[in-house]
C-alpha positions as MATLAB code, in Angstrom:
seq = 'XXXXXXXXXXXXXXXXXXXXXXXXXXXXXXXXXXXXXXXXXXXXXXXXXXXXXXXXXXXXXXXXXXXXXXXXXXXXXXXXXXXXXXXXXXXXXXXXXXXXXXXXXXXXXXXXXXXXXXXXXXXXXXXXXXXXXXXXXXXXXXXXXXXXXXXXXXXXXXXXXXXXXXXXXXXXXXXXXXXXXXXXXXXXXXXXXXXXXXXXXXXXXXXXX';
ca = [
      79.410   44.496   63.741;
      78.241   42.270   61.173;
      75.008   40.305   62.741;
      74.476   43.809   64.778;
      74.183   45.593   61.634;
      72.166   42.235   59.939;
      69.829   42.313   63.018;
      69.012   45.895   62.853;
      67.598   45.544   58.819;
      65.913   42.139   59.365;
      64.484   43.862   63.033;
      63.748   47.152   60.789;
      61.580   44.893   58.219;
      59.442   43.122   60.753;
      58.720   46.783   62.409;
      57.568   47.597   58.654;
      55.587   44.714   58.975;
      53.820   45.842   62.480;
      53.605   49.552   60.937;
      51.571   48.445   57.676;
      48.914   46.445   60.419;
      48.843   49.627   62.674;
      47.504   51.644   59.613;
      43.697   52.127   59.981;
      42.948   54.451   57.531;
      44.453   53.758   53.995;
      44.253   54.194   49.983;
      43.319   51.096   47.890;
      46.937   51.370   46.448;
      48.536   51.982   50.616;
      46.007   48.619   51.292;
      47.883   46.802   48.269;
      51.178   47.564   49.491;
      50.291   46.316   52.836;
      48.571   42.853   51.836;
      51.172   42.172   49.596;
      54.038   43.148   52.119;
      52.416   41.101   54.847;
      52.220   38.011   52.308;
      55.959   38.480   52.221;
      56.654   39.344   55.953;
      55.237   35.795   56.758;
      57.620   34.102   54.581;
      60.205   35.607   56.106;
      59.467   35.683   59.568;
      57.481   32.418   60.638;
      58.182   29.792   62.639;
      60.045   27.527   60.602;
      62.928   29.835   60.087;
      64.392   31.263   56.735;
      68.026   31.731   55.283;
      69.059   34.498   52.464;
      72.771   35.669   51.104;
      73.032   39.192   52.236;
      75.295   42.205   51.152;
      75.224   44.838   53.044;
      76.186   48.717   52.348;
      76.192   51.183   54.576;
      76.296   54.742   53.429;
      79.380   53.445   51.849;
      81.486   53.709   55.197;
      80.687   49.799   56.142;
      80.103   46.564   53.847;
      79.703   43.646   54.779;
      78.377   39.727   52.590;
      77.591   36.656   54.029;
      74.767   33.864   54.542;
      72.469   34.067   57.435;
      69.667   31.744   58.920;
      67.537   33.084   61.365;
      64.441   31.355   63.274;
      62.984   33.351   65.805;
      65.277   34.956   67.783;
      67.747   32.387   66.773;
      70.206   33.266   64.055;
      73.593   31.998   62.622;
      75.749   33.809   59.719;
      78.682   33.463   57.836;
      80.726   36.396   56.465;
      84.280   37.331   55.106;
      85.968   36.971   58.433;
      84.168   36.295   60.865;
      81.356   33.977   62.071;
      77.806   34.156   64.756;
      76.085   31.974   66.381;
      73.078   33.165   68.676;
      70.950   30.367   70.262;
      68.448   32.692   71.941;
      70.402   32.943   75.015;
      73.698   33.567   74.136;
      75.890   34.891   71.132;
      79.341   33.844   69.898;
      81.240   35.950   67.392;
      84.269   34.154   65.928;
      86.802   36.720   64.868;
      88.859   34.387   62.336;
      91.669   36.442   61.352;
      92.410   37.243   65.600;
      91.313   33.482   66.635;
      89.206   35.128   68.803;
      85.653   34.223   69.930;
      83.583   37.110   71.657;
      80.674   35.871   74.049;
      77.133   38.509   74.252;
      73.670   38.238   75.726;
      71.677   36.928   73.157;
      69.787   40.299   73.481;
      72.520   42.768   74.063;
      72.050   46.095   74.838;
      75.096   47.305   73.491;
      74.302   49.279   70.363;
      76.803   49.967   67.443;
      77.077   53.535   65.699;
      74.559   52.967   63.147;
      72.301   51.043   65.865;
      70.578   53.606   67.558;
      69.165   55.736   64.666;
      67.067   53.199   62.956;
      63.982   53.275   64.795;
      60.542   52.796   63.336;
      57.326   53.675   65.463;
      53.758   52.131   64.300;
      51.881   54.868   62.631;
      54.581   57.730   61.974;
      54.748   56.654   58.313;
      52.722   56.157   55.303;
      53.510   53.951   52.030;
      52.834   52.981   49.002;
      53.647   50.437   45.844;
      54.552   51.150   42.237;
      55.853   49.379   39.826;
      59.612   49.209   39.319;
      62.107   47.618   37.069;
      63.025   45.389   39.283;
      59.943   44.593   41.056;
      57.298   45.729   43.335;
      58.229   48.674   45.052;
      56.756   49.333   48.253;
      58.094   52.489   49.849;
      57.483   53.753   53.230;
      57.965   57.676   54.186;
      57.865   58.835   57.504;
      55.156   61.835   58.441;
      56.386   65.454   58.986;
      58.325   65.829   62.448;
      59.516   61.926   62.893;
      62.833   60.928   63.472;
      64.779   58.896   62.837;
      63.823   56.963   60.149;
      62.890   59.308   57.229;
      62.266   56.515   54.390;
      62.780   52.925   53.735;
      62.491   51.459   50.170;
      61.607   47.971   49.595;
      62.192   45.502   46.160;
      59.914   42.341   45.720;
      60.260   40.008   43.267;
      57.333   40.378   40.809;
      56.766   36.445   40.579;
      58.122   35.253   43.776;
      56.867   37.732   45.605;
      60.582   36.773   47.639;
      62.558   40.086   49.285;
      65.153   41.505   46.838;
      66.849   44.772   48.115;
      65.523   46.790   51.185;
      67.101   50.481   51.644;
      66.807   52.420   54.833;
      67.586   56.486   54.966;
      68.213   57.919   58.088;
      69.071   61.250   57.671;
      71.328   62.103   54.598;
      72.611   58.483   54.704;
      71.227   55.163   53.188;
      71.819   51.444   53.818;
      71.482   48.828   51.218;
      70.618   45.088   52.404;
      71.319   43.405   48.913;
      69.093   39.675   49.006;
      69.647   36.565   46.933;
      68.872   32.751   47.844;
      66.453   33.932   49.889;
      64.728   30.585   51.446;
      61.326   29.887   53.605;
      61.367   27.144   56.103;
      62.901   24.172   56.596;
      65.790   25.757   59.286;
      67.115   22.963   61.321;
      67.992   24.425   65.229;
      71.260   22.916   65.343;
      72.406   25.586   63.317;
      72.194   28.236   65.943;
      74.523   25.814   67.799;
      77.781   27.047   68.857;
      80.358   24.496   67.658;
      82.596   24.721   70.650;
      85.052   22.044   69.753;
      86.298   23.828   67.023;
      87.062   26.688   68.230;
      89.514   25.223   71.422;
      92.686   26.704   70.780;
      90.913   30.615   69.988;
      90.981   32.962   72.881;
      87.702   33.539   74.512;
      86.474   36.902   75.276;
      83.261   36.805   77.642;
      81.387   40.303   77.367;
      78.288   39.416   78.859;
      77.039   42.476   81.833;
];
């Protein structure tokens, strides 16, 4: 549950990021929001990887902290109890408290039951940037008659320009992605390694179609 759920809000940011270049038509202050997103999106999604400490909140029904680094379609995180490691072809899930390890396509299918209702669509929203107390806001609304989606609220750092809290409301219900030690580049790939040895004496549970 945990990477699913971290996938979905670092997937939902860079379809923010292909949203604000969709826009054609825009406001000086929608055209600020956008260059100054985009300056952040490439920070966070280029090809030298990135790491950030994450909590995660969930209409408060799931939460969830931990460390991830991600690189592509690579990613690796550590959380409470459990551990990922996704190489770009395959993902392992360690399930510490079990001694279990769960084996997925690196690109599963398989959807959770928050999964499937974050969708965002290039050109069904609109947004914005205002000042806020703890940053640059930059808030996205989707137009009358999408779903899905209906607004997603993001918190820059007003020096560092560095993600601080993105919030996502599909219908009635919000998650929170919480960001700290957020960190640009320098992601080594042996981290999306799976560290087989260690694991020997958990159970292996391949899940893979």
């Amino acid at each position: 549950m945990t990477l699913r759920i971290i996938t979905l809000l670092l997937t939902a940011l860079t379809m923010l990021g292909t949203t604000a270049q969709a826009a054609e038509r825009e406001s000086p202050n929608a055209r600020q929001a956008r260059q100054m997103f985009m300056q952040t999106w490439n920070r966070v999604f280029n090809e030298h990887g990135a790491s950030l400490h994450y909590k995660v909140n969930v209409a408060n029904v799931y939460k969830t902290e931990g460390t991830i680094w991600y690189k592509g379609k690579k990613s690796h995180y550590v959380s409470k109890n459990s551990l990922g490691w996704n190489d770009g072809t395959t993902a392992y899930i360690t399930k510490e408290k079990k001694k279990i390890v769960e084996i997925y396509p690196a690109q599963s299918k398989k959807k959770g039951k928050y999964e499937d209702k974050f969708e965002f669509k290039p050109d069904n929203y609109t947004y914005s940037i205002t000042n806020d107390k703890e940053g640059y806001l930059i808030t996205v609304k989707a137009k009358k008659g999408v779903d899905g989606v209906k607004e997603a609220r993001l918190i820059l750092d007003r020096t560092t320009r560095d993600p601080k809290t993105i919030r996502i409301k599909v219908a009635f219900l919000w998650a929170k992605l919480q960001i700290s030690n957020f960190k640009s580049g320098n992601v080594d790939d042996a981290i999306f390694t799976f560290p087989r040895n260690k694991y020997q004496d958990y159970k292996f549970i391949d899940k893979r179609e």
